[in-house]
C-alpha positions in Angstrom: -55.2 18.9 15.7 -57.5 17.8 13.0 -55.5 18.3 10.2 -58.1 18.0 7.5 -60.2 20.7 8.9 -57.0 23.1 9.3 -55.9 22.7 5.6 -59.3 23.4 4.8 -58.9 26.3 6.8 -55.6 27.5 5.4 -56.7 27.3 2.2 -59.5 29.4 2.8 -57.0 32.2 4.6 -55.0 32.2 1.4 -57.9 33.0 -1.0 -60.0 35.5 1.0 -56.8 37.3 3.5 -54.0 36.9 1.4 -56.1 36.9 -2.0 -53.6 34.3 -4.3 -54.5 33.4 -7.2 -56.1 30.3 -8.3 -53.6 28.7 -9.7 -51.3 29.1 -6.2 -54.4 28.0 -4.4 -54.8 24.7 -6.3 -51.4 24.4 -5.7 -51.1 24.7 -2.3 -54.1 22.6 -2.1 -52.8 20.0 -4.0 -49.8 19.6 -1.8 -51.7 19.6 1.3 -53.9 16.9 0.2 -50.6 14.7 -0.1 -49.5 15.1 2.8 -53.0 14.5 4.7 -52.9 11.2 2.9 -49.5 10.6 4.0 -49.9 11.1 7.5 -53.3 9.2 7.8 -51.3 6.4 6.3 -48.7 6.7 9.1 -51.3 6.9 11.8 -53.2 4.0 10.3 -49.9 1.8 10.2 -49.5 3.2 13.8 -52.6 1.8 15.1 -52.6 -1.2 13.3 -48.8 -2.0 15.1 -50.2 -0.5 19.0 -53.2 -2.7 18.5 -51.7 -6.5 17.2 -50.7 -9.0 19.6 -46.6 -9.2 20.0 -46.9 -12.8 19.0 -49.4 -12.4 15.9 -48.1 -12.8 12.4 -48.6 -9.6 10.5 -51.9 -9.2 8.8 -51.7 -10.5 4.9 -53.9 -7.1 3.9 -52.8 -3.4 4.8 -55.3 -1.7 6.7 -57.8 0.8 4.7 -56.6 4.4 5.4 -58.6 6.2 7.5 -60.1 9.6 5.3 -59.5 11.3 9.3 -56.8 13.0 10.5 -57.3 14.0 13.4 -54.9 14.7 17.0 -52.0 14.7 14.3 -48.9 16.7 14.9 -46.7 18.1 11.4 -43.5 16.9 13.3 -39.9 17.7 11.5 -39.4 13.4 11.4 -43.2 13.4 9.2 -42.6 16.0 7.1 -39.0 15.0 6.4 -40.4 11.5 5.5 -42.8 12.7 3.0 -40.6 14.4 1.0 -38.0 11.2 1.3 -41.2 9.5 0.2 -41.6 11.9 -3.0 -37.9 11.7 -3.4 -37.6 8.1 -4.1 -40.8 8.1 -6.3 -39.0 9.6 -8.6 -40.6 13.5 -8.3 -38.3 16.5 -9.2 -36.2 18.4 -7.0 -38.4 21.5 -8.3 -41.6 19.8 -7.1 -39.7 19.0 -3.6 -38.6 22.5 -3.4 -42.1 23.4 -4.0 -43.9 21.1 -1.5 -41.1 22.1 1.2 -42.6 25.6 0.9 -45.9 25.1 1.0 -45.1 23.0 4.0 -43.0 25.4 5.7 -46.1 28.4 4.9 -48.8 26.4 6.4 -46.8 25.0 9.6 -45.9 28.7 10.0 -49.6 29.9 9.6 -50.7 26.9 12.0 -48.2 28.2 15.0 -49.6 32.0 14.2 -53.2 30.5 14.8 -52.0 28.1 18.0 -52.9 25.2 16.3 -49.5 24.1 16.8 -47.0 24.9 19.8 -44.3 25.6 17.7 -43.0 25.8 13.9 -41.6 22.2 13.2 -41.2 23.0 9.5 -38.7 25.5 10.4 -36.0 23.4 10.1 -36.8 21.6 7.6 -34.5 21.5 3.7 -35.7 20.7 0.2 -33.4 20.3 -2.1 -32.9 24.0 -4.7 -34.6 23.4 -7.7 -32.5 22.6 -10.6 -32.7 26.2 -12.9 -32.7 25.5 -16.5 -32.4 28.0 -19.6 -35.7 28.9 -20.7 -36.6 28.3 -24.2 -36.2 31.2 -26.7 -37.0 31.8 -30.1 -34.9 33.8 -32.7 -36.3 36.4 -34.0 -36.4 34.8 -37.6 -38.6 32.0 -36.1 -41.0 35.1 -34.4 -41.2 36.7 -37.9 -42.1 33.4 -39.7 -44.7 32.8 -37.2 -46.5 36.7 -38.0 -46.3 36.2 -41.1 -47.8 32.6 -41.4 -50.5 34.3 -39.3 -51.3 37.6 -40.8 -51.7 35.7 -44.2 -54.3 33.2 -41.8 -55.9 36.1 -41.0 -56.4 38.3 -44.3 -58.4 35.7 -45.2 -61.2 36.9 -42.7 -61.6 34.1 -40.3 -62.7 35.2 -36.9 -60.7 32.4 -34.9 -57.5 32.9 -37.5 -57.7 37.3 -36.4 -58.0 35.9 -32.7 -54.8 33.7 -32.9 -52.7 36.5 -34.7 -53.6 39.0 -31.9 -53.0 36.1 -29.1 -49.9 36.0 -30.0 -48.8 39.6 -30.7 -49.9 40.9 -27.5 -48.2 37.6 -25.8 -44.7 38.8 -27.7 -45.2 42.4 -27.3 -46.2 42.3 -23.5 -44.5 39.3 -22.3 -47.5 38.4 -21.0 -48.2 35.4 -18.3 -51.1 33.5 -20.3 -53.6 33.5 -17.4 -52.8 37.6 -17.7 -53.7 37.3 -21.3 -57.4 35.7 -21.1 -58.0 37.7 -18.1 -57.6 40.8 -20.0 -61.4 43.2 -21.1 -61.4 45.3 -23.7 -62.0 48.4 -20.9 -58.0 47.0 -20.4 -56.7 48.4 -23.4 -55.7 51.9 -23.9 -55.5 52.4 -27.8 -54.1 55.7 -28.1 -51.7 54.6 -25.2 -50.5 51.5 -26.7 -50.8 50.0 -23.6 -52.8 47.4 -21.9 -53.7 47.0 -17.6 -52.9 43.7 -16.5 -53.8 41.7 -13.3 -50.4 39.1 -12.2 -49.8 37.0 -9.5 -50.9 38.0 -6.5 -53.9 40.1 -8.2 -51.3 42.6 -9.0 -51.8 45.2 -11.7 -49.2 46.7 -13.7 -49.4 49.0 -17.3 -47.3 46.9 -19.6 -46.8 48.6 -23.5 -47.1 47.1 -26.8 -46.4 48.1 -30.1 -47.7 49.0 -33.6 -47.9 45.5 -35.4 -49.5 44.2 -32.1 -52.2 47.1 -32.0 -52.8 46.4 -35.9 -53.4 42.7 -35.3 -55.6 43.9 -32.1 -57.8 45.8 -34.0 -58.3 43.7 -36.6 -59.4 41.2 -34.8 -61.8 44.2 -32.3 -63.0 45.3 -35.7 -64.6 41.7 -37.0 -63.6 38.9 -35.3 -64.5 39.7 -32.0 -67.6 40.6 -33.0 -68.5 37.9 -35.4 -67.6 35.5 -32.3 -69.4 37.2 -29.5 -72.4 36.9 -31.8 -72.2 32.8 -31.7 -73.0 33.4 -27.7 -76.3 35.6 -28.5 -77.3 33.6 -31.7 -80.7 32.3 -30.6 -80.9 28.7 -30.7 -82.8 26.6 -32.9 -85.3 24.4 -30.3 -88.6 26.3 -29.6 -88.4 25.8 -25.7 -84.3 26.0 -24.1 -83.2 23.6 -22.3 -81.5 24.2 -18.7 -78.5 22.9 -19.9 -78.5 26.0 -22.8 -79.9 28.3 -20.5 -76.8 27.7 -18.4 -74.5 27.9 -21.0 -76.1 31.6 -22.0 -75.6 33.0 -18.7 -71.8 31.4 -18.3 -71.5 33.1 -21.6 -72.8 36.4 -20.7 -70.0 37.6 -18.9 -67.9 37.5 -21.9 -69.2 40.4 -22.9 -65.8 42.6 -21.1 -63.4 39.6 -22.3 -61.0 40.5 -24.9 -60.4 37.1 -26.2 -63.4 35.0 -26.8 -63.7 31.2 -27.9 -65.5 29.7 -30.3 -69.0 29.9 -28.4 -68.6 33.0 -27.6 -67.4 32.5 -23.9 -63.8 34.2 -22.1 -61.1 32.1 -23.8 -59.6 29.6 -21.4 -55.4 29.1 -20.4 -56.0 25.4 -22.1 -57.2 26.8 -24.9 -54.2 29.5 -25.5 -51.5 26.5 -24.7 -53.3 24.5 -27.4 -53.0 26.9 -30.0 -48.9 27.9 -28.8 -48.4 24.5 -29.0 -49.9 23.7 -32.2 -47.7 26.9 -33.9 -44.4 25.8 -32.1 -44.2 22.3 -33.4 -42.2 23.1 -35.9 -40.1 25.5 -34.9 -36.7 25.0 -34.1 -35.2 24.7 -30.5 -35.9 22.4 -27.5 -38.3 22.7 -24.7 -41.3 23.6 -23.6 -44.0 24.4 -26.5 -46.2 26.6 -24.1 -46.8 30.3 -24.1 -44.7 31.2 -21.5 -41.8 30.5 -24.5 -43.0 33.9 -26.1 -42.7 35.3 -22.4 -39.3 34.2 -22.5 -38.4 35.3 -25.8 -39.9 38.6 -25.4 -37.5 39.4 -22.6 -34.4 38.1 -24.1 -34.6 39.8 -27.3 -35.3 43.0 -25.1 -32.2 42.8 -23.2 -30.5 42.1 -26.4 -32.0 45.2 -27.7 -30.0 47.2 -24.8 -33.3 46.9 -22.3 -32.6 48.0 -18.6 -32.8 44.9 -16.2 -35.3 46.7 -14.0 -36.8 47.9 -16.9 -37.5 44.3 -17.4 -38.4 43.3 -14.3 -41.4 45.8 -14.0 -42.8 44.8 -17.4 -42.7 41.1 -16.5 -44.1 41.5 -13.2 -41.3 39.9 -11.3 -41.3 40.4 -7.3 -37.3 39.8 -7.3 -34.9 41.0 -9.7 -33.1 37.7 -9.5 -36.0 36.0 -11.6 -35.5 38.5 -14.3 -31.6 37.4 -14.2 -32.0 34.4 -15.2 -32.7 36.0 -19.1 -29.0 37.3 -19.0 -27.8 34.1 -18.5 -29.9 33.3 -21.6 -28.1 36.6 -23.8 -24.7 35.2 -22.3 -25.1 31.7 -23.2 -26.5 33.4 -26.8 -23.6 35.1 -26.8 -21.0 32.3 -26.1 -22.6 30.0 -28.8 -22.1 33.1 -30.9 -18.2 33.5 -30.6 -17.8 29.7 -30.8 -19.5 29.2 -34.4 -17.6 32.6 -35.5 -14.7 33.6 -34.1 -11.4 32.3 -35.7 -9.7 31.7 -32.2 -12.6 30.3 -30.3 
């Protein structure tokens, strides 16, 4: 089996048949490309042992690794010793976990297709990824950031009304940021309150949000928007455009839909959104991450504090299983144990 040609393949099966995201895909993709390097490195220590002399010292120089593949086999022993290999460099059981089952999918896919007699990956274990509590902020931190950001954008600036609405619809939808900067204005339901959203998977859902959110939202609609779309159809100075700005207009042109615009005038980007999170959260109390998915996170705690149904929960967030959503009443339990030890007299 050429193995560099069926990954190739794989990945291909999982964008256009099973349509995952891109994300997933450079994921999988990733992985794959790891364990292609490990096994050429096997097969090129292989050949280099078949092909020396019993008597001959061993060479002073490791052999270059072939970029080939091919007539290679995913045994249970190769793909056990690749994730021993990660193990001992020190990679996370959650990245182990992960690898296993990218292994496991793709040795699965390549007995489906006969490139393979059997499923070796079958059997094999990664070790459970190690669940930790997500990050939440209380909800004086959330009002201390709105207001911070409402007074940012009374002011009029077009990138200060973007920010404020970023962040109200990530709070009041609990929104995955690549859901957020996927998101057109055709998206939005104004008289609703809600907004269409595409998730993992490229699965929609209706998620609601509420009045302060819809305030911000139009705000920013109203001027910002515009006053930023305008940067991407502001004609340039030089007489005669260059290819490199006549590329940049028509990668700019399909912002016209987008809801969230940068500051040329283009779709807003997921780096983009985690830069600005990040730059808000630094001061903020609490440990962990500083991304957006911490507004995620906070959004559904503080609704299952309000009295929120779990499934409720779950349909809003997207969530395939219920036991993801769980894992934010673990968060309200633990909130609630810190609770009774700082104030009740027997605790």
């Amino acid at each position: 089996m050429d193995l560099g040609q069926s990954i190739d393949d794989f990945v291909s099966y999982l964008a256009l048949e099973r349509g995952y995201s891109p994300n997933t895909i450079r994921s999988y993709s990733s992985d794959l490309a790891t364990l292609r390097a490990f096994a050429a490195q096997r097969q090129a220590a292989a050949r280099a042992v078949s092909a020396a002399p019993a008597a001959a010292p061993a060479p002073a120089a490791a052999a270059s690794v072939p970029s080939a593949t091919s007539d290679v086999e995913l045994t249970l022993e190769l793909l056990r010793d690749w994730l021993w290999d990660a193990s001992n460099r020190g990679f996370s059981k959650a990245t182990l976990a992960r690898r296993s089952a990218t292994t496991k999918s793709f040795s699965a896919w390549l007995s489906r297709t006969h490139r393979q007699p059997v499923d070796n990956a079958i059997r094999l274990r990664a070790p459970k990824p190690e669940r930790s509590l997500p990050r939440v902020l209380s909800r004086a931190s959330m009002q201390v950031l709105f207001d911070a950001l409402e007074i940012a954008a009374a002011e009029g600036d077009p990138v200060a009304e973007r920010d404020r609405a970023i962040v109200e619809l990530l709070y009041a939808s609990a929104l995955r940021v690549s859901e957020l900067v996927g998101i057109d204005v055709d998206d939005l339901d104004d008289s609703r309150r809600t907004v269409l959203v595409t998730g993992k998977g490229s699965k929609q859902r209706v998620v609601p949000f509420g009045a302060p959110a819809a305030e911000a939202i139009a705000q920013y609609r109203e001027h910002g928007r515009r006053a930023l779309l305008a940067r991407a159809s502001a004609p340039d100075s030089a007489a005669v455009p260059s290819p490199a700005r006549a590329k940049a207009a028509v990668a700019a042109a399909p912002a016209a839909s987008a809801l969230f615009l940068n500051t040329r005038g283009a779709r807003m980007g997921t780096r983009s959104v985690y830069a600005l999170v990040s730059k808000l959260l630094q001061g903020v109390p609490g440990s962990g991450p500083e991304g957006p998915h911490a507004f995620r996170h906070t959004a559904a705690t503080h609704l299952l504090d309000g009295g929120a149904d779990l499934r409720a929960v779950q349909e809003m967030l997207g969530h395939a299983s219920l036991g993801t959503t769980q894992i934010y009443t673990h968060v309200t339990t633990e909130r609630l144990r810190q609770t009774y030890l700082a104030a009740h007299p027997r605790a």
